[in-house]
N, C-alpha and C positions, 0 to 999 in steps of 0.2 A: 504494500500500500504506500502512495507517495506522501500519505499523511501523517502515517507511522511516524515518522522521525520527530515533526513536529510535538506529536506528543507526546514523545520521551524527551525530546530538550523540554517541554512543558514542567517536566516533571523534575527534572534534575536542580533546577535552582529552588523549589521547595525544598524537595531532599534533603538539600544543601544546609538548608536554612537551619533546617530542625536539628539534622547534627549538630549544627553551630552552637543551637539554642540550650542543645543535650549537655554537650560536651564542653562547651569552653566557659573556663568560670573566671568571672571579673577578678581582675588582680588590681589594687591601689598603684599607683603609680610613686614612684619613689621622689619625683621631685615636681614640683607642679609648675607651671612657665605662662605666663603671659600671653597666649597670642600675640604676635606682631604680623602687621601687615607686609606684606610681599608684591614688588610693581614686576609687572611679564613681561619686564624690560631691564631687569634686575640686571648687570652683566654677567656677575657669579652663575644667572641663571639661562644665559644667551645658550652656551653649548647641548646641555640639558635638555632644552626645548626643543633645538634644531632635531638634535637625535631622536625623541621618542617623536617628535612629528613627521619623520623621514622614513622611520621605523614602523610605524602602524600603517602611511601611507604606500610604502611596500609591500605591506603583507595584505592590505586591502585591495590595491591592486593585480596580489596575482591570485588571490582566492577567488575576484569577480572574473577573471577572464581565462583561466584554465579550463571551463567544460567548451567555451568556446573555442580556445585554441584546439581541444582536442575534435573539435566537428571540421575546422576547416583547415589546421595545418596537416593534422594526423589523418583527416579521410574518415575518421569513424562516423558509423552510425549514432544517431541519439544515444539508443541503450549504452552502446560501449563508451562511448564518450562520458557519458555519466558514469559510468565504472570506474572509466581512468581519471577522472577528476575526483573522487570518492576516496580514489587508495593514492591520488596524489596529494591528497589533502590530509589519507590517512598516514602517510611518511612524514609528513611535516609534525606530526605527533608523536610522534616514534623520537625523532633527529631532535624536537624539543629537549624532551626527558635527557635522553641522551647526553648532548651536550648539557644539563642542567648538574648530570650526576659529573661530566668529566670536568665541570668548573669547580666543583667541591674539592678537587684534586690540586688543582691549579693555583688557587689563590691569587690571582693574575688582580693587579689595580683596575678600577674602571675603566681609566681610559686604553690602557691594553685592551682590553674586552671588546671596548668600543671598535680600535684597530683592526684588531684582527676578524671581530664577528663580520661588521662589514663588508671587509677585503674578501673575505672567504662568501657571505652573502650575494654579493655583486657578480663573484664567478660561478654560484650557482645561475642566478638569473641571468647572467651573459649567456651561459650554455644553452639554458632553457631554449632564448630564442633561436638555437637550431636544434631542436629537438626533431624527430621526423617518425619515432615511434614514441610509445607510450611507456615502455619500460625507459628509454633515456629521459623523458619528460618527467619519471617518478625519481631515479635519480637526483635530477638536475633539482627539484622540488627539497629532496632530502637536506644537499649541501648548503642550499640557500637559508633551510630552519633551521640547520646546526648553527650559523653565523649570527640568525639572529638569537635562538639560545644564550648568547655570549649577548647580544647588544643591548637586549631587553631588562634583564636586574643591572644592566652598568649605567645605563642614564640613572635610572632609577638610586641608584647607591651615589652618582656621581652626583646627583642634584644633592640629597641627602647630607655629602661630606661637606656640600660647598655653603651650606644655611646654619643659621646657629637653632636650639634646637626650639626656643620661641615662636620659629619661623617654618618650622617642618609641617604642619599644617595646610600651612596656605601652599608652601610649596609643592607637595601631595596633588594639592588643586591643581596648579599651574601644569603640571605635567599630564596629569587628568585630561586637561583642556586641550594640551598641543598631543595629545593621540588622541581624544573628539575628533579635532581637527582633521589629520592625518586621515580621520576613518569618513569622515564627510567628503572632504576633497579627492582623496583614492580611487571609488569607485567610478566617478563622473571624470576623473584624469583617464583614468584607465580604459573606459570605453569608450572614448572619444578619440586617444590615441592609438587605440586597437582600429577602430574604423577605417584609419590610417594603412595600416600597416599593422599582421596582427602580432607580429614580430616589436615593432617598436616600444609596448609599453615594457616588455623585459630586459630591453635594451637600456630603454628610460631608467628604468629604478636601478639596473647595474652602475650607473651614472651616476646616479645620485648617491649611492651608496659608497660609489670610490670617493667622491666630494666627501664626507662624512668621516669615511675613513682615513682620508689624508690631510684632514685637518691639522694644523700643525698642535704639537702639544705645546701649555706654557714651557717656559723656560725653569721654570725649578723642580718639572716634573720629568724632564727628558732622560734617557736612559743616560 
């Protein structure tokens, strides 16, 4: 049934909830802080932003236009094309975790993470755009979420280091906002440049993603 799915994500953020509700018990906070207000112009908060809004707007973009590449690059039918979209969507889950357990290992600073997820991300999505079967398209899909595995807790940690803890709050927000963004803009980027070219929008985000990741580091953070 194609409604099936729907009603089991229906169900899962309940689930969720009530575990939550079960299971996790209120701890007092050891020191209590003021809110202060935070401008999304912050500079401490300039890198931060750019990344998780680069970051969600990549991965918006190749989650909207994967069933479609697979009908008109790959030649498949509906059904199959929905298949390889399904299990290229289900590698990007896999290559998550994955990389999540090999960053536990690594202990790598944010802005490594940032470098390397990227640089690694970008060559998934370069390849992607010459994909010509479904198994290279599931690949190419794999390396691009390992990268971002790495880039996704490092904005996150790097925003984090860079606020004082008064300020973690709003900042929380701010990052909220610029992957909103990222996930607004993505879809409507992506199918507009696909219409183009349906190569181009993985071309685009490998683009964007080398910008990103060759950001230069400050200077008292350089190896």
């Amino acid at each position: 049934s194609l409604s099936l799915p729907f009603h089991i994500m229906s169900l899962l953020p309940a689930s969720a909830f009530l575990v939550l509700l079960f299971t996790l018990k209120p701890q007092a906070l050891p020191h209590s802080h003021a809110p202060s207000p935070v401008r999304l112009n912050d500079p401490r908060l300039r890198r931060p932003l750019l990344v998780a809004f680069s970051a969600m707007l990549s991965v918006t973009v190749s989650q909207i236009i994967v069933g479609f590449f697979a009908l008109d690059r790959l030649h498949l039918g509906p059904a199959e094309a929905a298949q390889a979209a399904g299990i290229a969507l289900t590698t990007v889950g896999v290559a998550l975790i994955l990389a999540q357990m090999l960053l536990r290992q690594l202990e790598w600073p944010p802005l490594k993470m940032i470098r390397v997820g990227a640089t690694v991300s970008a060559l998934g999505f370069a390849c992607g755009s010459l994909a010509t079967t479904a198994p290279w398209l599931w690949a190419c899909y794999f390396v691009a979420a390992a990268g971002m595995g790495f880039v996704f807790p490092a904005f996150s940690a790097l925003a984090a280091n860079a606020m004082h803890a008064s300020e973690q709050g709003a900042t929380a927000g701010s990052i909220g906002a610029a992957q909103g963004m990222g996930a607004v803009i993505g879809p409507l980027a992506g199918t507009l440049v696909y219409a183009v070219d349906p190569r181009l929008p993985f071309l685009a985000v490998a683009a964007l993603l080398l910008l990103v990741g060759s950001w230069p580091m400050p200077r008292d953070q350089r190896a």
